[in-house]
N, C-alpha and C positions, 0 to 999 in steps of 0.2 A: 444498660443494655445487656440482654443476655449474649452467650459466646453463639448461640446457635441463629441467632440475628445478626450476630458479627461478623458470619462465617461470609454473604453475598456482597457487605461490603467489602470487605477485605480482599476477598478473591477479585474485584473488579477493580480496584486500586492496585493491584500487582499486575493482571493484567491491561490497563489501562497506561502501567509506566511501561510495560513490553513494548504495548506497539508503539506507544511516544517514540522513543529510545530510535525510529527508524528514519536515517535523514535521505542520504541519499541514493540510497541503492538499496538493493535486498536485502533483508536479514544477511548477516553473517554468520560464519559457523566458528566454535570455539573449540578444538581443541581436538583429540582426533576420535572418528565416530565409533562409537561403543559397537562390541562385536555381536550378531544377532542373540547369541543366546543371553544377553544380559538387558536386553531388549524386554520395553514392559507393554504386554501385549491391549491392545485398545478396549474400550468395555461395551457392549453390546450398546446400539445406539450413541455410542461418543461419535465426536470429529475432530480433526485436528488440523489446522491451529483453530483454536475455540470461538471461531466467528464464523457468520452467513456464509455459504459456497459463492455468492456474486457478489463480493464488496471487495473493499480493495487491497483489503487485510490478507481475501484466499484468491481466488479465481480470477474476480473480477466482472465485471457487467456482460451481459448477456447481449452479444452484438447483432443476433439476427439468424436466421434461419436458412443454413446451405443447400440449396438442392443441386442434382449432376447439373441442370442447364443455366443456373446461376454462376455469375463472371468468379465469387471465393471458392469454387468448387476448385481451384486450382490450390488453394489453400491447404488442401488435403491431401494426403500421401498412404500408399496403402503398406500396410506391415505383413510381410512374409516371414517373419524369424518364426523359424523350425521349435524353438521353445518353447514357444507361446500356442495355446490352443483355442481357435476360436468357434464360436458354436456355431455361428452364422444359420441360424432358422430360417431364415428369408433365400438362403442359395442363392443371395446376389453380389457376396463379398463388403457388404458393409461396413459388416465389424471390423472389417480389416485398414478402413477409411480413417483416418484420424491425423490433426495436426504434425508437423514435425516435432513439436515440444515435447508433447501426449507421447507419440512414440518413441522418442527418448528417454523418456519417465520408465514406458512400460515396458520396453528392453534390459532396462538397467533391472527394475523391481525380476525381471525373468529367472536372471541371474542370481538373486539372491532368493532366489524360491529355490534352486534348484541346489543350492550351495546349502542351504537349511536343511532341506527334506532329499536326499538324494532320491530319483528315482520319480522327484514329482516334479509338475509342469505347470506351469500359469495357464490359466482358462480363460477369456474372457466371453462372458455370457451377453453383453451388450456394449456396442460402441456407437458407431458414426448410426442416425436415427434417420431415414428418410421416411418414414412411414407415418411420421404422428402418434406413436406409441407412447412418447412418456408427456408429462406434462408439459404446461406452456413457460416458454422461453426457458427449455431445459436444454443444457450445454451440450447434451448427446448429440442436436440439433449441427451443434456446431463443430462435430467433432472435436472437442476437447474433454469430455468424460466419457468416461470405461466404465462397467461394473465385470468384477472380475470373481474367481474362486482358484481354488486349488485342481488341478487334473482330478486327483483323487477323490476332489466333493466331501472331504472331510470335514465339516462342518467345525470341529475342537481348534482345525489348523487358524481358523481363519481372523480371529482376533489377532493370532501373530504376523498373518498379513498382513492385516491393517495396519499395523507398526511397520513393515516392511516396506509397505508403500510410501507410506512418511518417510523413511530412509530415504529411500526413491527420489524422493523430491518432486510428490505429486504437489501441488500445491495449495488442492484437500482433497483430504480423505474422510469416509465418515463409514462408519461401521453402520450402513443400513437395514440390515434383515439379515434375518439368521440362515439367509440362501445366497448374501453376496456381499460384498464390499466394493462401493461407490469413491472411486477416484476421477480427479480434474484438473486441472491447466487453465496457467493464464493463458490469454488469447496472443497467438503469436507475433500481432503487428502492432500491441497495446504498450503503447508508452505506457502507461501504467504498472506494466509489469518489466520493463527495462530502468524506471527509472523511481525516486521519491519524493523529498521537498528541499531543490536547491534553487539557487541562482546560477545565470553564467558570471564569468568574469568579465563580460561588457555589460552589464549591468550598474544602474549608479544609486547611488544614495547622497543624502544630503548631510553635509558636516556643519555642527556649529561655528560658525564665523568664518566658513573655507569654501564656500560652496558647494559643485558637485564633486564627487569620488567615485572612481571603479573601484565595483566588487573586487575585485584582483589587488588594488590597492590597500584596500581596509584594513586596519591593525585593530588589535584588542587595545581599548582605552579610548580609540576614537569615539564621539558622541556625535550621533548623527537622529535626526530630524522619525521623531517615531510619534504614539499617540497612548496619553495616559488611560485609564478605564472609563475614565466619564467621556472620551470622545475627545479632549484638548489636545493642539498640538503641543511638541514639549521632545527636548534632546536627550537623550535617551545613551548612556556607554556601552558599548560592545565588550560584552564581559567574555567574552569566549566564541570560537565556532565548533558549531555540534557535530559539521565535518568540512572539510576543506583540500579540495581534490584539484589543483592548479592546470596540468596535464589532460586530465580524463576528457575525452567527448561525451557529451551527452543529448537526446533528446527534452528540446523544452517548448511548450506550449508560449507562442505568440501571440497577446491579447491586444488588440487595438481596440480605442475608446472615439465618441464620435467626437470629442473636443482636441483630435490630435495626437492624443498621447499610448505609449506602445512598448508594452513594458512584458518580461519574459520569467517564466518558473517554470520547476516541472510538475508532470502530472498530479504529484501527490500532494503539491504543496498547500499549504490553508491561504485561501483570498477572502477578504470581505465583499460582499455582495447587498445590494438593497433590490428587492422585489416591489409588486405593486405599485403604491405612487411616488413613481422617480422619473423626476419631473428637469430634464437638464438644465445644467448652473445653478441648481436651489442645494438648499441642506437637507440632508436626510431626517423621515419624519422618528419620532423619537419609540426606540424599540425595533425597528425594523430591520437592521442589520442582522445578519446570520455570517457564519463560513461555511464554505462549500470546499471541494479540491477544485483544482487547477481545470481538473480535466471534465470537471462538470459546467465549467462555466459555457453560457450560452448570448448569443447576440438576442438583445431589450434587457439584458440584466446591467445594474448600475455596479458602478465602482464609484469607491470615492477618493475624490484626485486633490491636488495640494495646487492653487494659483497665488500667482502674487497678486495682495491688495494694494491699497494704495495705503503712501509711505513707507513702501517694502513690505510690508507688513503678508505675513500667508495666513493664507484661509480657504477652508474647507470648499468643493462644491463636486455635485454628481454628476456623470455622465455615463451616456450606454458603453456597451461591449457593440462593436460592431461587426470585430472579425477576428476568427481564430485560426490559427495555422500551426504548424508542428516545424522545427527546425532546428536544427544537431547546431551546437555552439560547444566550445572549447571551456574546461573551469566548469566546479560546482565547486560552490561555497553558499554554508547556512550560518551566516552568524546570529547569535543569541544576543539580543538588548537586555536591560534590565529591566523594560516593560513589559518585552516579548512580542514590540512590534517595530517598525519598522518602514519607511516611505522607499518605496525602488522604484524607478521611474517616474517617480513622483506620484505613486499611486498606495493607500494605504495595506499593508499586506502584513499574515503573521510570520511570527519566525519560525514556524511549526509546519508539522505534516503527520501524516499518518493519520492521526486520531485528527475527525473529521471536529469536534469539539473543540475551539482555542481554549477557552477557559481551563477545561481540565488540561491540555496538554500543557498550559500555562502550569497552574498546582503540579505534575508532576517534574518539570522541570524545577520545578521552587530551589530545592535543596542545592542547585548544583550555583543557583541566582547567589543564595545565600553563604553559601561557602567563597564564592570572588569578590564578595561584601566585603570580606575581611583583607586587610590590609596587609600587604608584605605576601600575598598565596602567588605564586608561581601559575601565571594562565595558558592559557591551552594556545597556541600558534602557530601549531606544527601543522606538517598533514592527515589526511585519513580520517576515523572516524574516532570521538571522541571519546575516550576514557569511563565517561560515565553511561552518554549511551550505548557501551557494548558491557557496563555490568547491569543495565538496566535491562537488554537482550536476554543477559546471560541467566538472571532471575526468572522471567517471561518463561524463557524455552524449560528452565526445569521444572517451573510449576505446570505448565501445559505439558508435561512428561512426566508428571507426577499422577497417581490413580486419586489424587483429592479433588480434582474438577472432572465430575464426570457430566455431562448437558444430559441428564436421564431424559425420557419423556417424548423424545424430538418422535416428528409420525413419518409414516416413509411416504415421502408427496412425490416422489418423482416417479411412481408408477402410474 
């Protein structure tokens, strides 16, 4: 294979173990933030971090369209900071509308514009959209994206913005047109954006020869009731947790199925799912299984759940999603199996999150499988977030900060 064929897999596999590497929370940050002038300015048409403005990696899904006499118009808060300058064309205050997150982001970005370039001021050219001006299910709608410039309309400055704003902690940015830079937010009441792929600590799983265990209880070495790749049941060691947060509260998606069972993850976490014909208490038809996140699942979609046969004996069988609810629970804990799945509530689920693909996020975790393989290695037990995924983070962020990915190409769709 040539290097310059080499070059898209390899960038997708570095980036691919970034976003793995995220279990329960936000990204984290490593170490203390570089001062702007070492700052590597973004390149005409990039964005940052290098996936879709509505997935779960940046933004986030696109919730629906605010008007003033709509009940989320409360949602929205207007921004007066003297720093900031807004063009407001419509003379009706709009641009001045935008989430509290949003405004957070663009307060802080104010600052560092003015700390750069003394003497120059944040613009923002467009924000909260009540008009139907930009495209469909675009986040202006929702007040959470800005396009903004420089007071001075400097055009040279604005690449360094767009890095500025990633400072910021927009949650993307994309260098769209050479007349503005396109920043957004997650949606402020989005599990999705508070939370990643755990369990709570009332949560149970199934031990060989021991019955049930709470998550809270689970030690590394325990072998608890998972599913090998062909679909077979099969006990499975808890080599490690990828994080393990005892104290934290968190928000978790509550999934109840119509055969009784009612079991809890968050937003981000990877669930199995069967579509089409799922047909309750039968087996799933063969290929039909996918993963979805947490926060996608929907009532008629199946899961497949673990019952006792006869002579003890477990075996597979599907039922619907009937109802879904959100509910703040104590504990997040992701433990890793050595299959990389795992039965919680008696319901089959992966160990993964982020990356909406188990398979791959399976391969990128390989290495860390492989290294507790070994006999006599010291395993992870502790708290917080695990060792390997925050070098795995810490790779992600410099190559997404590096000028080797750049997305050339992208069209500007949201005008």
């Amino acid at each position: 294979m040539r290097l310059h064929a080499r070059i898209p897999l390899l960038s997708g596999c570095v980036l691919l173990l970034a976003a793995a590497c995220a279990c329960c929370g936000p990204g984290r940050g490593f170490g203390k933030r570089r001062s702007p002038r070492k700052l590597a300015p973004l390149a005409y048409k990039q964005f940052s971090p290098n996936v879709a403005e509505k997935t779960l990696g940046a933004s986030g899904r696109y919730e629906g369209k605010i008007t003033r006499n709509s009940e989320r118009f409360k949602e929205l808060t207007a921004n007066y900071n003297p720093d900031i300058i807004f063009k407001d064309e419509e003379s009706t205050g709009a641009d001045r509308m935008m989430t509290q997150r949003c405004k957070n982001k663009l307060n802080s970005l104010a600052i560092s514009v003015m700390n750069l370039w003394p003497g120059v001021r944040l613009r923002v050219t467009e924000g909260w959209d009540e008009d139907g001006h930009h495209s469909e299910e675009s986040l202006h709608y929702e007040g959470r994206a800005v396009d903004i410039t420089t007071s001075d309309r400097d055009r040279n400055k604005y690449a360094m913005l767009a890095r500025l704003a990633v400072e910021a902690g927009f949650d993307w940015v994309y260098y769209e047109s050479k007349g503005h830079i396109h920043c957004s937010v997650k949606s402020e009441h989005s599990v999705a954006a508070k939370t990643g792929g755990c369990f709570p600590g009332r949560a149970w799983v199934m031990l060989e020869n021991k019955g049930p265990k709470l998550m809270r209880d689970l030690q590394v070495g325990d072998r608890v009731l998972a599913t090998t790749e062909s679909g077979h049941l099969n006990y499975s060691e808890v080599v490690t947790f990828l994080d393990r947060e005892p104290m934290i509260k968190k928000h978790f998606y509550v999934i109840s199925t119509l055969n009784g069972v009612t079991f809890f993850m968050t937003a981000a976490h990877l669930l199995f799912v069967w579509d089409g014909n799922c047909t309750e208490g039968t087996l799933p038809a063969e290929g039909a299984v996918r993963t979805i996140f947490a926060s996608d699942a929907h009532p008629g979609q199946c899961v497949l759940t673990v019952e006792e046969g006869g002579e003890g004996l477990l075996k597979w069988r599907l039922s619907h999603i009937t109802r879904l609810r959100v509910w703040e629970d104590r504990g997040a804990y992701a433990p890793l199996t050595a299959h990389g799945t795992l039965l919680v509530n008696g319901v089959m689920v992966s160990c993964y999150a982020v990356v909406e693909k188990h398979q791959l996020a399976h391969w990128a975790f390989g290495p860390l499988r492989l290294l507790y393989s070994w006999n006599g290695l010291n395993k992870f037990q502790g708290e917080g977030l695990h060792w390997y995924a925050e070098a795995l983070h810490w790779m992600g962020k410099l190559l997404l900060d590096s000028e080797f990915f750049h997305p050339w190409g992208m069209e500007d769709t949201d005008r």
